[in-house]
C-alpha positions in Angstrom: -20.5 -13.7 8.7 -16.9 -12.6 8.7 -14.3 -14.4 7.6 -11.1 -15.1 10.0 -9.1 -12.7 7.8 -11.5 -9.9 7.8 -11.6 -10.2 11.6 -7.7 -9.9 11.5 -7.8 -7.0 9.8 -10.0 -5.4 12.0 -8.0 -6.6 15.0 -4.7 -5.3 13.1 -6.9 -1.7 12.3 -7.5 -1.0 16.1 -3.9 -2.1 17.5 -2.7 0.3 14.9 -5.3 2.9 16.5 -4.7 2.0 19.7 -0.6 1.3 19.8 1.8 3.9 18.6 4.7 2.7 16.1 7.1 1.9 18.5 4.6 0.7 20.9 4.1 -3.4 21.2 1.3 -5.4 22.2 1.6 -8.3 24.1 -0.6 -11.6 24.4 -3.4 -11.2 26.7 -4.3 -7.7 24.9 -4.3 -10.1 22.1 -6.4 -12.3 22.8 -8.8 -9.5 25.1 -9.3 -7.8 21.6 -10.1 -11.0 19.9 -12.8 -12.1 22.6 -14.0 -8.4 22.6 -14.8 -9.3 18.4 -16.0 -12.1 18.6 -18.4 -11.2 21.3 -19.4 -8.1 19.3 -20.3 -9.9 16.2 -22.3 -12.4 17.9 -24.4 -9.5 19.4 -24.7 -7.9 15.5 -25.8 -11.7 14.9 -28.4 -11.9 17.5 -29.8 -8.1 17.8 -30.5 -6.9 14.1 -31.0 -3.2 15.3 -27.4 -3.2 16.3 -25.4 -1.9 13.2 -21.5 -3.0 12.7 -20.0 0.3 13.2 -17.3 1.4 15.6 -19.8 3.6 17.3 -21.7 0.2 18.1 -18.3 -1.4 18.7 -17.1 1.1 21.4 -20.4 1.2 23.2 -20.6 -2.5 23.3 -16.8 -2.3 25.2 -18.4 0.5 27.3 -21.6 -1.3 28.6 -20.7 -5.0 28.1 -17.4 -6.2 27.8 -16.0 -4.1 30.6 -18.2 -6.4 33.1 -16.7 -9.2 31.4 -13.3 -8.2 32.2 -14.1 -7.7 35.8 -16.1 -10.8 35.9 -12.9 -12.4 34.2 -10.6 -10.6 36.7 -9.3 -9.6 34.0 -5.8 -6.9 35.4 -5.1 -3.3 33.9 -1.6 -4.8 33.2 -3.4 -7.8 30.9 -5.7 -5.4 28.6 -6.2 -1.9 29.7 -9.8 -1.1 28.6 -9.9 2.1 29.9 -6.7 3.2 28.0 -8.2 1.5 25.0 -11.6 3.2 25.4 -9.8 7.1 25.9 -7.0 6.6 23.2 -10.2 5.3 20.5 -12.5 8.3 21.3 -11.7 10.1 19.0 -13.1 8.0 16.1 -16.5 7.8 18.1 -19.3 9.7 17.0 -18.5 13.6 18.2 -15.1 12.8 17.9 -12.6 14.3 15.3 -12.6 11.6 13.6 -16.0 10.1 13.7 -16.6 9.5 10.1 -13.8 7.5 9.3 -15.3 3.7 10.6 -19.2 4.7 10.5 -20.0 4.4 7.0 -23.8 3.5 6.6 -23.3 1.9 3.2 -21.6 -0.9 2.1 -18.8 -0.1 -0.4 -18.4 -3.3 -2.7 -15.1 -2.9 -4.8 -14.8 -6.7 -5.1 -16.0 -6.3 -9.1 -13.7 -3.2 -9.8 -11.1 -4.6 -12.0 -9.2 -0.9 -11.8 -8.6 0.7 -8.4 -6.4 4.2 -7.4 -5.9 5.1 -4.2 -4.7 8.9 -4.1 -2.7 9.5 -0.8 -1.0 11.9 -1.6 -3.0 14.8 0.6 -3.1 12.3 4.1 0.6 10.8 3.2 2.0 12.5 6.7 -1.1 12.4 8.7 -0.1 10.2 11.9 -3.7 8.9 12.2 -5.1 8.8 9.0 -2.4 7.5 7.0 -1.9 4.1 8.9 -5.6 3.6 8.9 -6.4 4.1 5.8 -3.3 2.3 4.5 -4.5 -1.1 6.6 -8.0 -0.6 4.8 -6.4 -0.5 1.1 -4.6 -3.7 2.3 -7.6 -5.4 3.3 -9.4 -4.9 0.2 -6.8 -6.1 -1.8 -6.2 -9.2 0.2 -10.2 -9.6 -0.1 -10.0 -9.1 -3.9 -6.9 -11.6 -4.2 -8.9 -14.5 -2.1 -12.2 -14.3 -3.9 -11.4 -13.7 -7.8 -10.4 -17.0 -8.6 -8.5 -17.8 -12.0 -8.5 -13.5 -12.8 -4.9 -12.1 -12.2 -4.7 -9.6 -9.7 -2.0 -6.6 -8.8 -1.5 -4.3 -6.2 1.2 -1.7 -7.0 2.4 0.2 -3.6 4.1 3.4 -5.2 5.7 5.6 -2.3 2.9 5.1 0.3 5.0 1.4 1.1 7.1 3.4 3.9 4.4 4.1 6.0 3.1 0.3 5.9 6.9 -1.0 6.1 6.9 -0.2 9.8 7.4 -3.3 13.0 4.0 -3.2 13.6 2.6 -4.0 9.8 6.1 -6.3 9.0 3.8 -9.7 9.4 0.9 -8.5 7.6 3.8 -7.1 4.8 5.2 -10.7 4.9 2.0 -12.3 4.6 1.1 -10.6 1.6 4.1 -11.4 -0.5 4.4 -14.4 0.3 1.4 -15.4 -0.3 -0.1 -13.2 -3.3 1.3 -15.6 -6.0 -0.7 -18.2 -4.2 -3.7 -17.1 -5.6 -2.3 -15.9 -9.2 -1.6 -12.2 -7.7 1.7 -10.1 -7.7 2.7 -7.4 -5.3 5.0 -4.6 -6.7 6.5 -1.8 -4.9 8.0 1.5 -6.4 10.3 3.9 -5.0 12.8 6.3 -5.9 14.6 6.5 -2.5 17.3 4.1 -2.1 17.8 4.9 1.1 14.2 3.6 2.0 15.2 0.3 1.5 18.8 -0.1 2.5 17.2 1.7 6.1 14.5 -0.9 6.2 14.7 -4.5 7.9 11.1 -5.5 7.4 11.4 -4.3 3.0 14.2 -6.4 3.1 13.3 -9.8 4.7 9.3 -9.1 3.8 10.0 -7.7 0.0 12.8 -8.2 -1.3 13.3 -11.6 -0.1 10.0 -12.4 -2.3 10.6 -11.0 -5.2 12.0 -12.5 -7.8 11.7 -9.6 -10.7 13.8 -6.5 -10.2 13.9 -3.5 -12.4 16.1 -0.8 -12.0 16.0 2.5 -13.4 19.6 5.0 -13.7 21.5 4.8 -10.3 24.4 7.2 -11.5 23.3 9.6 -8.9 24.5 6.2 -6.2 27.4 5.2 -7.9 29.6 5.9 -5.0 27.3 4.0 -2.7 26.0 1.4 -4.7 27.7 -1.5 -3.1 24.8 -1.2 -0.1 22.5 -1.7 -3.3 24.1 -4.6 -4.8 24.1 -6.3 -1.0 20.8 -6.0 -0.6 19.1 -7.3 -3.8 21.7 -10.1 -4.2 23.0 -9.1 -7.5 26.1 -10.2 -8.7 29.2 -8.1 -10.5 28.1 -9.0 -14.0 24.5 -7.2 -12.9 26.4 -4.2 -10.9 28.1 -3.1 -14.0 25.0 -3.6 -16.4 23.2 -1.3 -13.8 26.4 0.7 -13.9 26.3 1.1 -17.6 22.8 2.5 -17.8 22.1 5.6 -20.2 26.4 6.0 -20.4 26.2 5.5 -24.3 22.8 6.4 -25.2 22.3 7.1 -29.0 22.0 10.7 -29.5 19.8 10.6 -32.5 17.1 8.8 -30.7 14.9 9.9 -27.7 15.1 6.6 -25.0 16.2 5.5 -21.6 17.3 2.1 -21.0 15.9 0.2 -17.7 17.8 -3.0 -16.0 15.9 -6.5 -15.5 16.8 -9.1 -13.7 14.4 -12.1 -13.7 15.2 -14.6 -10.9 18.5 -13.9 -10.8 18.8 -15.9 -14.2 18.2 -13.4 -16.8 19.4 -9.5 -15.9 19.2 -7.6 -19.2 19.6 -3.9 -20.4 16.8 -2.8 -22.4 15.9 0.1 -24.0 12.9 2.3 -23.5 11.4 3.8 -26.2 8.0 5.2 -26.7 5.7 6.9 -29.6 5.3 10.8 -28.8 1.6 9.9 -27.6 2.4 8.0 -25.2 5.5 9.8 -23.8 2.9 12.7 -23.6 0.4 10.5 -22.0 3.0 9.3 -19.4 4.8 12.9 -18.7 5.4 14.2 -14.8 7.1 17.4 -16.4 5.3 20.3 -15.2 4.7 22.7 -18.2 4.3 19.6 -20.8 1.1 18.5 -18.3 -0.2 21.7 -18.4 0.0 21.9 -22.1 -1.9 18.2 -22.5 -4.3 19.5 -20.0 -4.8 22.9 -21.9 -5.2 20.8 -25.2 -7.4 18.3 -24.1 -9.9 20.8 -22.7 -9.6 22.9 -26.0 -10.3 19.7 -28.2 -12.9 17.9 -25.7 -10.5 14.9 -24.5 -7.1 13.5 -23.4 -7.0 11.7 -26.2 -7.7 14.6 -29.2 -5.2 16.8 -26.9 -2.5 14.8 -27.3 -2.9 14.0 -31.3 -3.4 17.6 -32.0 0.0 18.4 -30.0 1.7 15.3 -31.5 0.3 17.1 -35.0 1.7 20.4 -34.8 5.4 19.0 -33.6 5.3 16.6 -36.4 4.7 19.3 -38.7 7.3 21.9 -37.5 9.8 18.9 -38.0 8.3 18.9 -41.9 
C-alpha cells in the first residue's frame, strides 16, 4: 500500500513529465491524474501479475482509463489523455527513455545513514534532471517520515536551481517547513548570489525558513550587497561583519574566517582553521587533488596519501 505522500510524489513526477516549466496545470487534470492512480493501484492490488511500473501504468491509461474518461464525458479541455499519453512515450518501453521508471528491483535506501547523489553529468538535461531531482526529494521526505528520534539532513549543493522552479515551489515549501517537524534540517549551498536574489520561490520557500545563515567572503559583491542584506534580513551591525571578512587576516597563519548568524540573535565572525590533513582532505584545487590522488594510490589509501604528503612538507619546513 502507498502512502498519500508517495502517491503525491508520483503525481508531482508525471506533471513534471508531462507539463513544461512554464506550463500550469489546472484542476480537473488534477484530479483526472489522481483517479487515473488510484485506479492503477487498485488493479496492482487485485491482479498480482500486473507489476507497478510506468510500462504497466501507461498501458492501463491506454486500455482502461481512456473508456473511463469517455464514460465520464470526460472533455479534451478537462484532462487531455491523448496529449498525456504522446508527450509520456518516451519513458515507455522502446522509448528513449524506457529505463528510467521500470526498475525490476526494489531499491531500499531507507537504512543508509550516508547518501550522495552526483549530478553533476545530467545537471542541464531538460528531462532527466527534473525527474531525477523529484526522486532524490522523495527519498528524503520518505527517510525524514520514517526514522523516528535519528536526525536527518539533506544538503542541496547547486542542483537547488533546477528544483527552485514555479512548478516544485510547494513541494520546496513543504519541505522546509516541515523537515524540523520530524528532527531534520534542510540546507542549501550556493556560490551564485544572483541565484537567489533572481528567485521568488528560494526566498519565500528558503530563506524565509531558515533561521541559520553562514556566509562565506562577499568582497567580490560589495558594490551590490545591499540586494543581499534585503533579502536575508540582516541588519547593519551584520552587513559590516560580512563586510569585514578576511580584510585583516593574520599573515602568519593559514585561515579564512566565515559569518554566522543564528536566528538573527547571534551573528558572529569566526575563524576557519584546519590541520594540513584535513585541508588536504577537503581541497577543490586542481594539482593539490591530483597529488592526494597520486599519493594515495602509491601508499594504498586516502588516508596514508595524505600523512605521507603532510610528512614530507613538515620536514622541508625542519
Amino acid at each position: 500500500n502507498l502512502d498519500t505522500e508517495k502517491k503525491e510524489s508520483i503525481k508531482t513526477l508525471l506533471l513534471a513529465l508531462w507539463k513544461k516549466d512554464n506550463e500550469t496545470y489546472n484542476r480537473s487534470e488534477y484530479v483526472a491524474l489522481s483517479n487515473a492512480l488510484q485506479l492503477y493501484f487498485d488493479k496492482v492490488e487485485r491482479e498480482s501479475q500486473v507489476f507497478p511500473c510506468f510500462n504497466t501504468f501507461y498501458e492501463f491509461l491506454k486500455e482502461d482509463f481512456v473508456g473511463i474518461l469517455k464514460g465520464d464525458n470526460v472533455k479534451d479541455k478537462d484532462f487531455d489523455v491523448s496529449n498525456f499519453l504522446y508527450v509520456l512515450r518516451p519513458y515507455y518501453k522502446g522509448g528513449e527513455f524506457d529505463y528510467l521508471l521500470n526498475a525490476e528491483a526494489n531499491l531500499d535506501l531507507l537504512q543508509q545513514r550516508f547518501i550522495v547523489f552526483e549530478l553533476d553529468n545530467i545537471k542541464d538535461h531538460p528531462i532527466l534532471f527534473p525527474v531525477v531531482t523529484i526522486i532524490i526529494m522523495e527519498v528524503f521526505i520518505s527517510k525524514m517520515r520514517k526514522l523516528k528520534g535519528i536526525r536527518k539532513m539533506i544538503l542541496i549543493e547547486e542542483a537547488w536551481k533546477a528544483i527552485a522552479k514555479e512548478g516544485m515551489a510547494e513541494y520546496i515549501k513543504y519541505l522546509f517547513k516541515t523537515v524540523r517537524k520530524f528532527y531534520g534540517e534542510a540546507i542549501v549551498v550556493t556560490q551564485e548570489v544572483e541565484d537567489i536574489i533572481s528567485s521568488p520561490v528560494v526566498k519565500q520557500a528558503i530563506i524565509n525558513n531558515s533561521d541559520c545563515k553562514i556566509l562565506l567572503d562577499q568582497s567580490k559583491y560589495q558594490n551590490k550587497f545591499d540586494q543581499i542584506q534585503e533579502l536575508l534580513g540582516l541588519t547593519e551591525k551584520e552587513k559590516a561583519l560580512v563586510l569585514s571578512i578576511n580584510k585583516a587576516n593574520d599573515p602568519t597563519k593559514k585561515y579564512k574566517e566565515v559569518f554566522i548568524s543564528l536566528g538573527g540573535v547571534l551573528s558572529k565572525v569566526y575563524r576557519t582553521e584546519v590541520s594540513p590533513e584535513e585541508y588536504l582532505a577537503y581541497t577543490t584545487e586542481e594539482k593539490e587533488k591530483i597529488k592526494v590522488q597520486e599519493a594515495a594510490l602509491k601508499f594504498g589509501s586516502i588516508e596514508k596519501g595524505i600523512a605521507s604528503i603532510t610528512q614530507q612538507s613538515l620536514k622541508i619546513i625542519l
